[in-house]
N, C-alpha and C positions, 0 to 999 in steps of 0.2 A: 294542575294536570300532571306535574309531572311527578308528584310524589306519589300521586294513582299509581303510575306505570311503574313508579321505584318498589311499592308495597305488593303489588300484582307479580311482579317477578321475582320478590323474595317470596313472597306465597308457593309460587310453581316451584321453586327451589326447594322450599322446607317441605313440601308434599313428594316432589320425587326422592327426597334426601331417606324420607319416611318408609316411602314404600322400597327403595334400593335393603336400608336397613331393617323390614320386615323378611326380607327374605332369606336371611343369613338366621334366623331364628330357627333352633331346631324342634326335630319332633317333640321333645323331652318337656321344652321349656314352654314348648303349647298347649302339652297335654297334661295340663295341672290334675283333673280328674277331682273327681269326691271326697271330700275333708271328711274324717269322723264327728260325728254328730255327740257330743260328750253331753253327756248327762250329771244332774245332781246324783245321788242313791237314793231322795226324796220321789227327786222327779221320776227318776226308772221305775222306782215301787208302784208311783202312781201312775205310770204309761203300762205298768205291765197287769194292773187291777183290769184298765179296760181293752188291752191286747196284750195275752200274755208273749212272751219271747221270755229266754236267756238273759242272764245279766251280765256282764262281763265287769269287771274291774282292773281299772288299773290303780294300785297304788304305789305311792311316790311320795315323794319328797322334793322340799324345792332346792335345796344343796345336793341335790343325788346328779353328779353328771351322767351317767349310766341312763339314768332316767330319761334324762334330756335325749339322748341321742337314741332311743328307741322310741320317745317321739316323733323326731325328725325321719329315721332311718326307717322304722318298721310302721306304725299307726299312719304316716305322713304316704304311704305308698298308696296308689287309687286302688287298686283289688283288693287290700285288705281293707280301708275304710268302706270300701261298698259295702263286703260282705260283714264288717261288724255293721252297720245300719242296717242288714237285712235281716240279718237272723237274732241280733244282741240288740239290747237298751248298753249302749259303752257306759262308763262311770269313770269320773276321776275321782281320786279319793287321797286325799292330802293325808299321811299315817301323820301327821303334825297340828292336822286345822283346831281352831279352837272352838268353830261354831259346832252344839250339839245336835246329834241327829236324833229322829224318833222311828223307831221302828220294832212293831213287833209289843205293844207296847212299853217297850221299854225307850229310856233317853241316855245315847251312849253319849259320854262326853269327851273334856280335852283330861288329859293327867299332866299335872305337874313332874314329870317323872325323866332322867335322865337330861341328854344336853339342849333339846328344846319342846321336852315334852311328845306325849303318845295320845292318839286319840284312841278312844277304847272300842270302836269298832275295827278297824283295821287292826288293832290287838289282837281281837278276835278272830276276823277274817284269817289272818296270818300264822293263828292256835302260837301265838309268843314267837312266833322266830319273825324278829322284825329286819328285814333285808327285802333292798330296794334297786330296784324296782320288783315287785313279785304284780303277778295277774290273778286274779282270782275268777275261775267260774262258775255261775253257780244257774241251776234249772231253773223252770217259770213256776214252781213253788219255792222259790228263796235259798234250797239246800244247797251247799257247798258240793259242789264237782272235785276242783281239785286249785290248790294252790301253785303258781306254776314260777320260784323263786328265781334272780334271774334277769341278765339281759335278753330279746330274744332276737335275731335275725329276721326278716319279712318270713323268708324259704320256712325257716322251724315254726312261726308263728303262724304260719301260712296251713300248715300241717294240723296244728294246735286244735285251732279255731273252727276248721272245719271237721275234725274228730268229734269237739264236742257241739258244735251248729247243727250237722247233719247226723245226729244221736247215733253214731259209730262208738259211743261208751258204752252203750246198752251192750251190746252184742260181740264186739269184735277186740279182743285184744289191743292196744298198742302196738306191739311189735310188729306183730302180723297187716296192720293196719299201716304202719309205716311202710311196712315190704311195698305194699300195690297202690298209697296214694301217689298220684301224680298232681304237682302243682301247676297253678294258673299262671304262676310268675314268672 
């Protein structure tokens, strides 16, 4: 009986300890929000046969810290994951990996080429200038938009993303375009 009442009253203990400590939680660390939905380039090609969208790429490297921290910093923010899910198929795209892709009929592969090797699409994607992190984006027929070399900030990328999502290429300048967006962020 009385290890009942000993187990019963640590219980009430660890449950108000719980909620005391729920409440010191701030907005930030509650509102995780939307993770980007990362894509193979296989899988985006074939998400975007049966609903086309934008492709977006990111290529990287896995020694790029630059890389890393525009993960963490900019793709990792909920407004821009939402809207890469909304308007883009996202891609990771290792400029390193060794597995080949098919596309277009052709099969790009790995190169044995410099300190750990190139994969010959992101060669591509990049037209040789290989620097990392770069984004790449390209229309719902595959054509390259624009290579965008580069750390980027949420705010800059934030800009980026929706110049070319909401086809403000077509039409409007850059500059002039930067003058009057205003961000969500």
């Amino acid at each position: 009986m009385m290890n009942r009442v000993k187990i019963s009253a640590v219980l009430t203990i660890l449950c108000a300890l719980g909620l005391a400590i729920s409440s010191f939680v701030s907005p930030e660390m509650e509102q995780q929000g939307e993770e980007v939905k990362w894509y193979t380039f296989e899988e985006a090609v074939a998400l975007n046969k049966k609903k086309p969208k934008k492709i977006f790429i990111d290529v990287y490297t896995d020694w790029c810290g630059w890389c890393k921290k525009m993960d963490k910093a900019t793709f990792n923010h909920p407004v821009i994951a939402k809207y890469l899910n909304d308007k883009y198929y996202p891609v990771k795209l290792n400029a390193e990996q060794r597995e080949s892709i098919e596309f277009n009929d052709h099969t790009f592969k790995w190169v044995d080429s410099g300190r750990n090797g190139i994969h010959e699409l992101a060669y591509s994607l990049l037209n040789g200038k290989m620097s990392y992190p770069t984004v790449v984006f390209m229309d719902e027929e595959f054509r390259m938009l624009l290579p965008v070399p580069g750390y980027l900030e949420a705010g800059v990328f934030d800009e980026i993303i929706h110049y070319y999502g909401e086809d403000k290429y077509k039409d409007t300048p850059w500059k002039e375009y930067q003058e009057s967006y205003e961000s969500d962020l």
